[in-house]
PDB file of N, CA, C and O in Angstrom:
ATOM      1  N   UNK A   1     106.991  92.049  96.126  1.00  0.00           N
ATOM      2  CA  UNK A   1     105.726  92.417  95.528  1.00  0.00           C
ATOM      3  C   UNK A   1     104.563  92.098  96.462  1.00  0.00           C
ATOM      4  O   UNK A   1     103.433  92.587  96.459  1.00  0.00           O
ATOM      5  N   UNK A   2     105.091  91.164  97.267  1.00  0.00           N
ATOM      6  CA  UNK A   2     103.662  90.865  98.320  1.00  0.00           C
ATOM      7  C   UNK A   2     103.583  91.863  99.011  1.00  0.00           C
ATOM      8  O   UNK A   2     102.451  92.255  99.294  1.00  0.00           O
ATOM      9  N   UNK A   3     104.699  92.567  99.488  1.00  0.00           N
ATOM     10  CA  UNK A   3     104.315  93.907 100.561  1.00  0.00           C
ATOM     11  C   UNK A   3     103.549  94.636 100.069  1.00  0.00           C
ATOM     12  O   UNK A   3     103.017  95.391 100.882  1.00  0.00           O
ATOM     13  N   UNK A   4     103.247  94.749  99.068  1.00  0.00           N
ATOM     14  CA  UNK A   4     102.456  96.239  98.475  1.00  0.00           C
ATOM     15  C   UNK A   4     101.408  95.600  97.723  1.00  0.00           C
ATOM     16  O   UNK A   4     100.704  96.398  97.105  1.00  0.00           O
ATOM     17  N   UNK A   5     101.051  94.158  97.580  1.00  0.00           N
ATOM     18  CA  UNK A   5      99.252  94.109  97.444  1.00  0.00           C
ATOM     19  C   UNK A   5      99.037  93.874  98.804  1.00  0.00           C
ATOM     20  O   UNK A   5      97.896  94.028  99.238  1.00  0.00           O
ATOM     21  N   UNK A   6      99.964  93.517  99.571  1.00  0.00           N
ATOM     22  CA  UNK A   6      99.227  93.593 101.471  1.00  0.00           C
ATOM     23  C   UNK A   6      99.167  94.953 101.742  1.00  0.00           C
ATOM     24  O   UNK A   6      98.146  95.434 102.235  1.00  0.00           O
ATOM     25  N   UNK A   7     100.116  95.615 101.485  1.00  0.00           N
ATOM     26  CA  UNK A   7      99.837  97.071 102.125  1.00  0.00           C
ATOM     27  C   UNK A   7      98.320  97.730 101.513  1.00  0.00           C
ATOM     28  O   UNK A   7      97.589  98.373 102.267  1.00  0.00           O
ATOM     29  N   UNK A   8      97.920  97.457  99.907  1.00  0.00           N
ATOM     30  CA  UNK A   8      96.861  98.062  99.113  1.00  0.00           C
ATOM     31  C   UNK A   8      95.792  96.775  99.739  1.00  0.00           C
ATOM     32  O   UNK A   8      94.701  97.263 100.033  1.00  0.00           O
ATOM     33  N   UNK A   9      95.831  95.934  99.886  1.00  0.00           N
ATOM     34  CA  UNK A   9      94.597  95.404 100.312  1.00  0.00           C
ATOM     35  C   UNK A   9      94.430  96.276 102.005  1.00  0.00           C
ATOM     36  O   UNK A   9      93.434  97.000 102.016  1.00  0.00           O
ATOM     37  N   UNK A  10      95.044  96.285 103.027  1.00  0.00           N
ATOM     38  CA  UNK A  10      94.631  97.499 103.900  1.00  0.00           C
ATOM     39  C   UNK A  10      94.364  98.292 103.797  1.00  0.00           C
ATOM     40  O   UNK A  10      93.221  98.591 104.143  1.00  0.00           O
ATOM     41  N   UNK A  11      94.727  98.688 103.561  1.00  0.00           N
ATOM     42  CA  UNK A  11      94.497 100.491 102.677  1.00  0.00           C
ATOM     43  C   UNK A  11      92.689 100.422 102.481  1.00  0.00           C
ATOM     44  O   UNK A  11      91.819 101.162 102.941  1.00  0.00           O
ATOM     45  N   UNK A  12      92.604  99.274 101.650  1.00  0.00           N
ATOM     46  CA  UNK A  12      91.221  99.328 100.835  1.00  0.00           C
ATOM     47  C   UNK A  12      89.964  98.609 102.192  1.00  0.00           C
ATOM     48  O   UNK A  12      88.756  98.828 102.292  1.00  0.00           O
ATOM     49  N   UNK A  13      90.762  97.837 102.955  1.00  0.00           N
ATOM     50  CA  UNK A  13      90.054  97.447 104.004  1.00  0.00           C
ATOM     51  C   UNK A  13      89.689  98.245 104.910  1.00  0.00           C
ATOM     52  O   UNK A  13      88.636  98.059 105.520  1.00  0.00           O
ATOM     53  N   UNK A  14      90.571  99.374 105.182  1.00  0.00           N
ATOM     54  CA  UNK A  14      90.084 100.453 106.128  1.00  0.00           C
ATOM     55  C   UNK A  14      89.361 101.544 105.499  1.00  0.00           C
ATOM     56  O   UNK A  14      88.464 102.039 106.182  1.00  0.00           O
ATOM     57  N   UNK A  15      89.600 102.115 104.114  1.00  0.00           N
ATOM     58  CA  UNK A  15      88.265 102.365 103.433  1.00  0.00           C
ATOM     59  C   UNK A  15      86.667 102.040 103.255  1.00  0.00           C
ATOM     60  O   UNK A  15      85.667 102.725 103.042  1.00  0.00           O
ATOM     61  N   UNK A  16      86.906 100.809 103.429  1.00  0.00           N
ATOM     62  CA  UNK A  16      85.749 100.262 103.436  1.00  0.00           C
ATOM     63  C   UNK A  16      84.970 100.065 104.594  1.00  0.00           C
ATOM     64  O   UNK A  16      83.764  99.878 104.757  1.00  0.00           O
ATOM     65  N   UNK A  17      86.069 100.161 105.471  1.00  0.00           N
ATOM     66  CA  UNK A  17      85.332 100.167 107.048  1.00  0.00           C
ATOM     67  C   UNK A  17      84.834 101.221 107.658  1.00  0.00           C
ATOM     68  O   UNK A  17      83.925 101.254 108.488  1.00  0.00           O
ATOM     69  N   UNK A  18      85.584 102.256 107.130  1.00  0.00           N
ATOM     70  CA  UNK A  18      85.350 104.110 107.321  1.00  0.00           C
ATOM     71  C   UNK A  18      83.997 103.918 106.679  1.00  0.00           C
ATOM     72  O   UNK A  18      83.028 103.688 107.401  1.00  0.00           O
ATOM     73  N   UNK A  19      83.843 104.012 105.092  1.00  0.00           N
ATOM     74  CA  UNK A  19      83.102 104.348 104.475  1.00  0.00           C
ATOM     75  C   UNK A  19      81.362 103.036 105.301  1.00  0.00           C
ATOM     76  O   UNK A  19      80.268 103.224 104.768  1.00  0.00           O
ATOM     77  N   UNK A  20      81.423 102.301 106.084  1.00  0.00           N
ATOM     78  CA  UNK A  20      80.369 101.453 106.469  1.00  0.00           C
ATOM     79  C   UNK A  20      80.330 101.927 107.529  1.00  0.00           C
ATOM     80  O   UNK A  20      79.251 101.692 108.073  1.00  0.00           O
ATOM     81  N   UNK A  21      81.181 102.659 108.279  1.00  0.00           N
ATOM     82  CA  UNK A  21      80.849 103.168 110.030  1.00  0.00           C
ATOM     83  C   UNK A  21      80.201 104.469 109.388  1.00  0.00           C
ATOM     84  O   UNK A  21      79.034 104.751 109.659  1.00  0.00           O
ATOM     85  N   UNK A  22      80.811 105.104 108.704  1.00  0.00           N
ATOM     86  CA  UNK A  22      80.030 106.272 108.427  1.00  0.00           C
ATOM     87  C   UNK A  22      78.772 106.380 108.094  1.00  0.00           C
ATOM     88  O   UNK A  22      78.252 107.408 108.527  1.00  0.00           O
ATOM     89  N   UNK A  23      77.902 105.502 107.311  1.00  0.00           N
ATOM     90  CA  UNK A  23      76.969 105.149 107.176  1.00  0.00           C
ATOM     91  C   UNK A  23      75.738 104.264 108.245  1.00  0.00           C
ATOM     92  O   UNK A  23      74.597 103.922 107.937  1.00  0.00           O
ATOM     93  N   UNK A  24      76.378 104.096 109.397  1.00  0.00           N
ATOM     94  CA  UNK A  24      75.661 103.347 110.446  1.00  0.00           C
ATOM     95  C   UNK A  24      75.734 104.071 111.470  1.00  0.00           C
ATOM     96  O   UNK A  24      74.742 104.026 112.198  1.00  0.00           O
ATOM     97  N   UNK A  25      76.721 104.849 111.842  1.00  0.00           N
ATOM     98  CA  UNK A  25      77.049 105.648 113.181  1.00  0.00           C
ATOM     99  C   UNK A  25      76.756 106.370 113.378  1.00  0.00           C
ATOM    100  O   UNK A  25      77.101 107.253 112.593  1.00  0.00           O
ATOM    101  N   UNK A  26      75.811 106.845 114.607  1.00  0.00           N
ATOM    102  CA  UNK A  26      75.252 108.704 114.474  1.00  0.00           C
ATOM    103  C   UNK A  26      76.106 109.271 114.803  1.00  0.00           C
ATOM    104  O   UNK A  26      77.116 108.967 115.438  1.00  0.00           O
ATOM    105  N   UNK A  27      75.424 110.962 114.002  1.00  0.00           N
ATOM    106  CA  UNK A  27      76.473 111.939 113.605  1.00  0.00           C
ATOM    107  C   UNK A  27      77.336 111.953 115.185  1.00  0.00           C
ATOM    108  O   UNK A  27      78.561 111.888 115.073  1.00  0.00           O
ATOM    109  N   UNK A  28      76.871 112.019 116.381  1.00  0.00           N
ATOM    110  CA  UNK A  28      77.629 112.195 117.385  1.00  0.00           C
ATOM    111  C   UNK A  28      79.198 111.290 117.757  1.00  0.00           C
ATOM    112  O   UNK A  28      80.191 111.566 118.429  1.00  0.00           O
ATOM    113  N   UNK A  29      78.827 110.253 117.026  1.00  0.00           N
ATOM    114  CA  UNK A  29      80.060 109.528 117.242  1.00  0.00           C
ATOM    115  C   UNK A  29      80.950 109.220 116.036  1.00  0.00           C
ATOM    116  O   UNK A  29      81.775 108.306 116.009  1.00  0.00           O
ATOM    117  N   UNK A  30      80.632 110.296 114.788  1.00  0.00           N
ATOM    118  CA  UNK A  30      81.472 110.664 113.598  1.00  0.00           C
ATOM    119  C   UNK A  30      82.663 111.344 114.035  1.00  0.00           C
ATOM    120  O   UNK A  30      83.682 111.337 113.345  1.00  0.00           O
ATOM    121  N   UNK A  31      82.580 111.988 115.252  1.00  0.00           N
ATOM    122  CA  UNK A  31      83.922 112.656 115.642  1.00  0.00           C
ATOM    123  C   UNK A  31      85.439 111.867 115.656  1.00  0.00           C
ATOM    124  O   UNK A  31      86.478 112.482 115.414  1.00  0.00           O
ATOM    125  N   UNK A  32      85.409 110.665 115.920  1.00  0.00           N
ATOM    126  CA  UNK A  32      86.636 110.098 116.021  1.00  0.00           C
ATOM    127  C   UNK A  32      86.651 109.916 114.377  1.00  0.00           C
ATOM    128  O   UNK A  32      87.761 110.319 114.031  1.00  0.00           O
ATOM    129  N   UNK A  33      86.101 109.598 113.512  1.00  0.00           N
ATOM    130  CA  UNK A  33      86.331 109.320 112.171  1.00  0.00           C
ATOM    131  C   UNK A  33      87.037 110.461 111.213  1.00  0.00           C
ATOM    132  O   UNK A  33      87.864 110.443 110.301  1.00  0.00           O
ATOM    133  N   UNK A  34      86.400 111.292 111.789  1.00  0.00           N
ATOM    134  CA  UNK A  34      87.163 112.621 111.277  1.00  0.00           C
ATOM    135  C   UNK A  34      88.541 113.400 110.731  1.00  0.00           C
ATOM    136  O   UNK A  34      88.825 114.057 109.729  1.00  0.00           O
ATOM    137  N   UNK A  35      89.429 112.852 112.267  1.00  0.00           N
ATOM    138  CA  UNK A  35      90.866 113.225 112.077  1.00  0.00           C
ATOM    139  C   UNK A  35      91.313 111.862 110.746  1.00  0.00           C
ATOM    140  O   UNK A  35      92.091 112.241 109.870  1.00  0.00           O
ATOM    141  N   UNK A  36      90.955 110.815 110.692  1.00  0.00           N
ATOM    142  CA  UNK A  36      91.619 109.476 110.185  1.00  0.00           C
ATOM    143  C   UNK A  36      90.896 109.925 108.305  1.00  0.00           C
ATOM    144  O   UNK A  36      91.392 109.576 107.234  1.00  0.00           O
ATOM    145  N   UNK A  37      89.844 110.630 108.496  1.00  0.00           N
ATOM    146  CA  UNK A  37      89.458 110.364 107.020  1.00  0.00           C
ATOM    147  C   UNK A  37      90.070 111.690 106.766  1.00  0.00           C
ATOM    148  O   UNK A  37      90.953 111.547 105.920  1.00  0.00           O
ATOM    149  N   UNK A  38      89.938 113.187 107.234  1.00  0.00           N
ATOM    150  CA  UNK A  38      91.116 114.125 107.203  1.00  0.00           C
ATOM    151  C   UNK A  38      92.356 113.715 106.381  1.00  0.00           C
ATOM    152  O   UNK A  38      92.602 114.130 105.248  1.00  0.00           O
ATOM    153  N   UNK A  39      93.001 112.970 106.990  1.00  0.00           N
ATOM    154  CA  UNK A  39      94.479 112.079 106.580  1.00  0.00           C
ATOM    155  C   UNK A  39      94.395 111.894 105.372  1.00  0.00           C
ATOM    156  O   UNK A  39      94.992 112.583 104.544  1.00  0.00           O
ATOM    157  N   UNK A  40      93.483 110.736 105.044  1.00  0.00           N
ATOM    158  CA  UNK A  40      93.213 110.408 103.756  1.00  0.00           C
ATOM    159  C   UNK A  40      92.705 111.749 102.683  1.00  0.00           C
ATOM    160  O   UNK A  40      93.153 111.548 101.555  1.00  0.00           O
ATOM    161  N   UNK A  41      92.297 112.398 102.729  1.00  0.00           N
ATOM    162  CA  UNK A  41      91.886 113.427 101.695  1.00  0.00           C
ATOM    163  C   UNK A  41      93.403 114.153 101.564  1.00  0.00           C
ATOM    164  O   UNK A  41      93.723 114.425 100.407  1.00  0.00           O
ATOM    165  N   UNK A  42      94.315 114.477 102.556  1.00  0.00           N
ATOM    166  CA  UNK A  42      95.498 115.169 102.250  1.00  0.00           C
ATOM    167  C   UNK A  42      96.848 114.462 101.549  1.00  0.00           C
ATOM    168  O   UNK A  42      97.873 114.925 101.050  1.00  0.00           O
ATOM    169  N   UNK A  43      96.214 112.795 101.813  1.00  0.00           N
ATOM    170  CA  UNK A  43      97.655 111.711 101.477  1.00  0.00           C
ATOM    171  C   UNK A  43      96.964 111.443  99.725  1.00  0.00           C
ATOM    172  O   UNK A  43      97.841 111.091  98.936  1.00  0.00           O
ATOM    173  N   UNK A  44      95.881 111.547  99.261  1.00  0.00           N
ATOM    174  CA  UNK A  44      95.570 111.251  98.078  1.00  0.00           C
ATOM    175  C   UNK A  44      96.332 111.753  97.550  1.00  0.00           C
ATOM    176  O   UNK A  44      97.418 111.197  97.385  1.00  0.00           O
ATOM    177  N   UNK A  45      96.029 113.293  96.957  1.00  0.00           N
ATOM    178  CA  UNK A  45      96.684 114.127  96.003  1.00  0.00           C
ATOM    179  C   UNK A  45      98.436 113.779  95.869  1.00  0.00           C
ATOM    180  O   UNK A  45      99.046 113.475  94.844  1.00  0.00           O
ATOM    181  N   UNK A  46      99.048 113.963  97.460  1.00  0.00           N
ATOM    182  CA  UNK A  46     100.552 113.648  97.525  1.00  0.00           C
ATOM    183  C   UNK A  46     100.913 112.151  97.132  1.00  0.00           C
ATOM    184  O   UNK A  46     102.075 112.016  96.747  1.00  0.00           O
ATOM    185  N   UNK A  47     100.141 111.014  97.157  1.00  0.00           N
ATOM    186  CA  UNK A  47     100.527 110.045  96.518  1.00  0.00           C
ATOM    187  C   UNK A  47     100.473 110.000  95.167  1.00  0.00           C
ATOM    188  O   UNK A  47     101.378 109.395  94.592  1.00  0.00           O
ATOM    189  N   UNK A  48      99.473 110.587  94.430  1.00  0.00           N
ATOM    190  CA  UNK A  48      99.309 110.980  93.014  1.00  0.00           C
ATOM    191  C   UNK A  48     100.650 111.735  92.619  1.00  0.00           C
ATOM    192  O   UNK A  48     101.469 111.249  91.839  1.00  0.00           O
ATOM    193  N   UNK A  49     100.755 112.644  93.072  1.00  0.00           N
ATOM    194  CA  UNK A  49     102.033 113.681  92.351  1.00  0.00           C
ATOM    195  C   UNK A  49     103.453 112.862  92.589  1.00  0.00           C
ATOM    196  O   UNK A  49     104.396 112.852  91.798  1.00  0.00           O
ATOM    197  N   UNK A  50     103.360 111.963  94.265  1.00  0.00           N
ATOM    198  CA  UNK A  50     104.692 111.138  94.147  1.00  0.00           C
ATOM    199  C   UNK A  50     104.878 109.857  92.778  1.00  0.00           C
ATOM    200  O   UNK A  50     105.851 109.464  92.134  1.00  0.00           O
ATOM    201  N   UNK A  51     103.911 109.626  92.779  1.00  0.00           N
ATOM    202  CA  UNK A  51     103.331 108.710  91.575  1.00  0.00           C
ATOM    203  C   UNK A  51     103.746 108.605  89.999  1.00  0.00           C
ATOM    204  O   UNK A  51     104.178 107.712  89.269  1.00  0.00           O
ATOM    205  N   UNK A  52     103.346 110.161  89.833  1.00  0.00           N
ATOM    206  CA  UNK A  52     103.336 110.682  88.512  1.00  0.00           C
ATOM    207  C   UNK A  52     104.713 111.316  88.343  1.00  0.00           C
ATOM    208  O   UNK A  52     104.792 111.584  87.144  1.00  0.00           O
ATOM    209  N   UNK A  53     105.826 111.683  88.951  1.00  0.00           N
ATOM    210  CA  UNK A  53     107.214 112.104  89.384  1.00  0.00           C
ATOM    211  C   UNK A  53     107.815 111.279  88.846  1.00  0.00           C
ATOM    212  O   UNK A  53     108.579 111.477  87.902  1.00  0.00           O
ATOM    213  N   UNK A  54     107.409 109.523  89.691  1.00  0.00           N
ATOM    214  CA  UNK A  54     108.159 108.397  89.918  1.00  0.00           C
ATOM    215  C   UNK A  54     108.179 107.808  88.414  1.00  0.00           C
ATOM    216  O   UNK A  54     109.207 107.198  88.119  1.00  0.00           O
ATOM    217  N   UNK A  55     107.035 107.926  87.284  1.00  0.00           N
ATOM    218  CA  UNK A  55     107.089 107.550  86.534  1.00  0.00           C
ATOM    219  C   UNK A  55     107.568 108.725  85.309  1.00  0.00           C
ATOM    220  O   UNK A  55     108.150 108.365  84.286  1.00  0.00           O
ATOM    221  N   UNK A  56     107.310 109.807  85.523  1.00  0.00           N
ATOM    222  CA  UNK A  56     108.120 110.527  84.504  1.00  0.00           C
ATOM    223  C   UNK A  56     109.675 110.842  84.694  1.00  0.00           C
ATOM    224  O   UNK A  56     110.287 111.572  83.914  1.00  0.00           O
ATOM    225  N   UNK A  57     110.206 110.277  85.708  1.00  0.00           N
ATOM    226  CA  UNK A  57     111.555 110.447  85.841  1.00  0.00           C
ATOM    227  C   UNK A  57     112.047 108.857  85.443  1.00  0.00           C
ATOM    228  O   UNK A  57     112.946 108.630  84.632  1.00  0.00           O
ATOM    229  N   UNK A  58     111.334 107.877  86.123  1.00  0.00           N
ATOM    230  CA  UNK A  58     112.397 106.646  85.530  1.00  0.00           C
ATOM    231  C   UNK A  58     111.744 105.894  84.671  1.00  0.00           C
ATOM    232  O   UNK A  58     112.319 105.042  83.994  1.00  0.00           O
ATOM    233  N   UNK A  59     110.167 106.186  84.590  1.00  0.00           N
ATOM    234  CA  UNK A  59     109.800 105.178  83.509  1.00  0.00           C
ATOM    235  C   UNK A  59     109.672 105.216  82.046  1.00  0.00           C
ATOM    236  O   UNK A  59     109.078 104.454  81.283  1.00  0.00           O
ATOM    237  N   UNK A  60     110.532 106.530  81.776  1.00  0.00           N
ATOM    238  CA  UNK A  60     110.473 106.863  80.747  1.00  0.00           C
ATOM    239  C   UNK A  60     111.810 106.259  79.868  1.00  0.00           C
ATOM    240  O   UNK A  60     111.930 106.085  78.656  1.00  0.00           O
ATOM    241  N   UNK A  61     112.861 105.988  81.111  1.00  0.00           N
ATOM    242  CA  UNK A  61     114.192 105.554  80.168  1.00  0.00           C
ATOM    243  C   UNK A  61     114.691 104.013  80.516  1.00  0.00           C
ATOM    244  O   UNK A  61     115.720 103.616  81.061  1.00  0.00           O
ATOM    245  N   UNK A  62     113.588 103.332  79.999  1.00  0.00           N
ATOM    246  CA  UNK A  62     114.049 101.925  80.170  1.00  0.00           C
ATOM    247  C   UNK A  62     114.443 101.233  78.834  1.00  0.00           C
ATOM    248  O   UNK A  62     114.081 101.646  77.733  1.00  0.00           O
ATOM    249  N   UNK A  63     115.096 100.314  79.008  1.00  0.00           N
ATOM    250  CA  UNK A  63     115.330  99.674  78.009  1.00  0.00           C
ATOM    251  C   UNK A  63     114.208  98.486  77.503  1.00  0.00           C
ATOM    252  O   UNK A  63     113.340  98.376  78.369  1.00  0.00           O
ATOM    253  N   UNK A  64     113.991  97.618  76.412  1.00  0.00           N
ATOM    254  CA  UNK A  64     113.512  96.819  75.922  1.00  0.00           C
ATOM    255  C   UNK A  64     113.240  95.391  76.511  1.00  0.00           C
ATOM    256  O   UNK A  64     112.284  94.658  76.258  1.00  0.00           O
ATOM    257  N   UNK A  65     114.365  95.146  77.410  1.00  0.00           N
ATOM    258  CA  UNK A  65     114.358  94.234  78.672  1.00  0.00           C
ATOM    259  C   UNK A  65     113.725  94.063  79.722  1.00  0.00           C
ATOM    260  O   UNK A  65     113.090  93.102  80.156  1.00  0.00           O
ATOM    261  N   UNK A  66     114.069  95.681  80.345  1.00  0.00           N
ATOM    262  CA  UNK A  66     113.656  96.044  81.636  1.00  0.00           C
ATOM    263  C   UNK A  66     112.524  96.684  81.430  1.00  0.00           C
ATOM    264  O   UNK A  66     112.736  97.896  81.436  1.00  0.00           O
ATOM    265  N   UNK A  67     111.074  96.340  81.195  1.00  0.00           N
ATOM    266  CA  UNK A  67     109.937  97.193  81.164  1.00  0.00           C
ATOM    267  C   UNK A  67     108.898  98.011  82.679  1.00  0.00           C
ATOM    268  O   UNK A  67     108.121  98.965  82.704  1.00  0.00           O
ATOM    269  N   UNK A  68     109.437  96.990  83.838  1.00  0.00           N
ATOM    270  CA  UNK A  68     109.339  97.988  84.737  1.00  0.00           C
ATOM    271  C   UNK A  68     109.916  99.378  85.430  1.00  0.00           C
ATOM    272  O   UNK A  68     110.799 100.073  84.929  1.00  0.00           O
ATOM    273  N   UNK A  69     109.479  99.550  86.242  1.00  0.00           N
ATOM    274  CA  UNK A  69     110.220 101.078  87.328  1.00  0.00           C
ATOM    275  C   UNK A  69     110.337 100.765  88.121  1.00  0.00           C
ATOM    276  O   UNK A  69     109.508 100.055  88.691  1.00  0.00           O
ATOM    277  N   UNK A  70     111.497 101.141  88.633  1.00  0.00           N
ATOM    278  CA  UNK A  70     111.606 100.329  90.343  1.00  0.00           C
ATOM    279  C   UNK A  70     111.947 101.378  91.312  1.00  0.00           C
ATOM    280  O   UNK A  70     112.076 101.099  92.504  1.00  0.00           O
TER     281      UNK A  70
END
């Protein structure tokens, strides 16, 4: 479980760093930011739909015990 609030705390750290360079950096040197925030607008949606898959296929048939999805 630690891998994946470390992986989501990066995630949110390089968001936040995009979203503060973007706001300080003139437009001329927005070019490198571009391809990396690109990425992110195309990995949203596909993590959503892997997401919503993951839970209508296994989280629907658990037992009373087992209340997570794994």
């Amino acid at each position: 479980m630690v891998k994946g609030r470390a992986f989501t705390a990066v995630i949110v750290v390089i968001a936040l760093i995009m979203a503060i360079a973007v706001n300080l950096l003139p437009p001329e040197k927005l070019a490198v930011l571009v391809p990396v925030s690109r990425f992110f607008e195309v990995m949203i949606p596909i993590l959503g739909v892997g997401a919503l898959l993951k839970y209508l296929c296994c989280c629907r048939h658990h037992d009373d015990e087992n209340k997570s999805c794994r």
